[in-house]
N, C-alpha and C positions, 0 to 999 in steps of 0.2 A: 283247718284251712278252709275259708267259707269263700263263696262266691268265688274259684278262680276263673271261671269264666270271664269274668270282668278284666280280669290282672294281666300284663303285659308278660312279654316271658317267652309266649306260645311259638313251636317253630310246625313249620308243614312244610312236608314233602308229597309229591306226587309217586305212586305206586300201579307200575305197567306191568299188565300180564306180556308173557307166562310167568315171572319171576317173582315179580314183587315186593324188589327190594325197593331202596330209598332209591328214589330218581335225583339229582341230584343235578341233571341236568334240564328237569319240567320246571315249568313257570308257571304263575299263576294266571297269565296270560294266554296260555300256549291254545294248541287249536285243538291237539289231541286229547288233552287235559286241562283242564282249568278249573280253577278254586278262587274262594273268598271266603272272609273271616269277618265279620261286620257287627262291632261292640258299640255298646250304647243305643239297643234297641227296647222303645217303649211300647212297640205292640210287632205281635202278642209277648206276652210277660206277664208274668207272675209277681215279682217284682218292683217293675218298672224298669227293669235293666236287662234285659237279655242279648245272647250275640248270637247271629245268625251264620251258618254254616252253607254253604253253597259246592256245589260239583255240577260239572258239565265239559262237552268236548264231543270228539270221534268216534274214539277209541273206545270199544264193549270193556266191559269189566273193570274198566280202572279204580283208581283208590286214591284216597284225598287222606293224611293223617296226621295229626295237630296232635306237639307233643308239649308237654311242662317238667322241666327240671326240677322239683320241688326241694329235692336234699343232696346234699354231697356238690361235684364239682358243677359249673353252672347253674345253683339254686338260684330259684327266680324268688325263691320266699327268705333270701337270707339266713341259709341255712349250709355255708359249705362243710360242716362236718368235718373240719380236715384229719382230725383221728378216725373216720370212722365208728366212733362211739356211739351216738346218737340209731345210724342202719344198723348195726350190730344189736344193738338193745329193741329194734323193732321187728314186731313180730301179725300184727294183727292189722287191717284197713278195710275201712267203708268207702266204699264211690258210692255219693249220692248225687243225684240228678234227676232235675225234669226236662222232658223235651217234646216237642213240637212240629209237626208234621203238615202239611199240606199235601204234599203227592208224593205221601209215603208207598204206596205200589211201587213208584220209580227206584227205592232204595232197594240195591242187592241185600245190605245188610248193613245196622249201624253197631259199632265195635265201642265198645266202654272196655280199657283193659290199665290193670296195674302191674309197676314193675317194680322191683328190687333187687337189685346186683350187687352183693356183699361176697367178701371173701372170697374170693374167686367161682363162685356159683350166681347162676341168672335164673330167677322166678318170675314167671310171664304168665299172670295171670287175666288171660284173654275170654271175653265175653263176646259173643255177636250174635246178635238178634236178626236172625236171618225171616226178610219178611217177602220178597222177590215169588212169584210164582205161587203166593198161598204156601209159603215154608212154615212160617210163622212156631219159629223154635228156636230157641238158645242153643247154639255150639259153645264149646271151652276148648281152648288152646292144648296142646299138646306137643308130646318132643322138645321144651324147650321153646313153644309158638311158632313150631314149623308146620303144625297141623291143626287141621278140628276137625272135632267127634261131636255130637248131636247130644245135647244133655235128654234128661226127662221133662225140662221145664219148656212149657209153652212161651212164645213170644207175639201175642196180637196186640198192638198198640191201636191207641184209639185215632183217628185221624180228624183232623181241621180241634183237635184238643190237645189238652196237656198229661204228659203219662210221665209216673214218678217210677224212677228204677231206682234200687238201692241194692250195692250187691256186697258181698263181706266175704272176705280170704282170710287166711293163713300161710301163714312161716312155720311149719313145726317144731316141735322141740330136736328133734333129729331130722332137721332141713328138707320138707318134705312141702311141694303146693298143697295146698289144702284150699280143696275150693267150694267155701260153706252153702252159701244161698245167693239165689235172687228173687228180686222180691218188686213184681211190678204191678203197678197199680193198688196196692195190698194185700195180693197173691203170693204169697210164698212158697216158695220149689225149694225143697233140703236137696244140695246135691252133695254132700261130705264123698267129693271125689280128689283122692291123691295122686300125685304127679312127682316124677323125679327132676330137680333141676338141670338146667344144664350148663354152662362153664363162659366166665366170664372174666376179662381182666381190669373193670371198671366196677368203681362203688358210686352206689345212689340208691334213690327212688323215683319214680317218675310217673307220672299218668298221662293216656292216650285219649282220644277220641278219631275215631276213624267213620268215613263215610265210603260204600262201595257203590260202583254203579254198574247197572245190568246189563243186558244183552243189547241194547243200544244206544249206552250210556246216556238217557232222559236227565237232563237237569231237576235237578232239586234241591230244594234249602230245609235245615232244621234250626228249631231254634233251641239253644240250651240254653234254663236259668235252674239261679240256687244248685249251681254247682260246688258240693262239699267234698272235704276229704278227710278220712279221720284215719288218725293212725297212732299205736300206744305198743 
C-alpha cells in the first residue's frame, strides 16, 4: 500500500489528558485542542506530494491521532475481508515513512503504531519517538497500548530535514507481538521484544499516526511523505 498519506479514508480524534481516550466530543476547531490535516503539499516533499500535520490549543499534553482502516470492515483500500481470511493469513508489516519537522522541540512525541484485531485478540503495536525535553528515545506500547516502556533504541530526528523511519512487527506463530526493529535514518535498533495481546471483538488492520503536545501545548506541523505499508 504506497503513499497512503495521500488517500482519503483518514479519521482523527482529539486525545485529553488524564485519560486519553478518543475525544469524540473535540473539533478540529476547538480552543483547547485543535488539528489539521493538509494534503497536496509541494514543499517540503520528497515527492512532490506530502500532507502536513498540525496540533495546537490550551490544554498541556494533548494528542491529535489520524487513523486508516486499511482491511476488514471500513477498508479505505477496498479490502473488507468479510471472511476474515485475508487478517487471519497476515502475519508480518513494514511502516515506512518520511517525516519533517520544523519545531520539532515542540513535539512531546510522534507515534507511528500498527494494529491487528483478529480473532478475538488486539496487537498494538505502538511506536513513539519521544523527543520533548532532550528524551530522544523510542518507547513501545505495552498491556495491550495501555502503556510504554523505553526501548534501547535512540530517537534524534534531524530538524528543518527529512528523517526516514521504517519499523517491522510480528504476529507470531503462537500469537504473540513481536516487535522486530526500527530503523531511522539507516540506523538500526534490533528490539526482538514480545508482548501478550490483549482482547478484542473487531477484525481488521489499521494504521496510526499520532502527534503529542507538551507542557504547553506549542503548535507544530509535520510533514509526512512516501508513506508505505507492507504486509504478507
Amino acid at each position: 500500500m504506497a503513499n497512503l498519506h495521500q488517500q482519503s479514508g483518514w479519521q482523527s480524534f482529539g486525545e485529553l489528558p488524564p485519560t486519553y481516550s478518543l475525544c469524540n466530543s473535540c473539533s478540529p476547531s476547538g480552543s483547547n485542542l485543535n488539528w489539521s490535516m493538509q494534503q497536496n503539499q509541494s514543499s517540503p516533499s520528497t515527492s512532490g506530494n506530502s500532507t502536513q500535520y498540525s496540533i495546537g490549543g490550551d490544554e498541556a499534553y494533548s494528542d491529535v491521532i489520524w487513523i486508516n482502516h486499511l482491511i476488514g470492515q471500513g477498508s479505505t483500500q477496498n479490502l473488507p475481508d468479510p471472511n476474515n481470511s485475508l487478517n487471519q493469513a497476515t502475519h508480518n508489516f513494514t511502516y515506512d515513512v518520511y517525516f519533517y519537522g520544523t519545531n520539532l522541540t515542540n513535539a512531546q512525541a510522534l507515534e507511528f503504531d500498527i494494529n491487528q484485531f483478529v480473532d478475538g485478540k488486539s496487537f498494538v503495536w505502538g511506536h513513539q519517538c519521544r523527543i520533548a525535553n532532550g528524551a530522544n528515545w523510542w518507547d513501545i506500547s505495552t498491556d495491550g497500548g495501555a502503556h510504554w516502556q523505553p526501548s534501547s533504541a535512540a530517537c534524534n530526528p534531524k530538524e528543518n530535514d527529512w528523517n526516514h523511519v521504517t519499523i517491522q512487527v510480528q504476529r507470531t506463530s503462537d500469537d504473540k507481538l513481536l516487535f522486530q526493529s526500527i530503523t531511522l535514518n539507516g540506523q538500526t535498533a534490533t528490539l526482538n521484544y514480545e508482548e501478550d495481546p490483549g482482547s478484542t471483538n473487531w477484525n481488521g488492520i489499521t494504521i496510526n499516526y499520532q502527534q503529542d503536545g507538551d507542557y504547553a501545548q506549542n503548535s507544530y506541523s509535520i510533514w509526512l511523505d512516501r508513506l508505505n505499508f507492507t504486509y504478507w
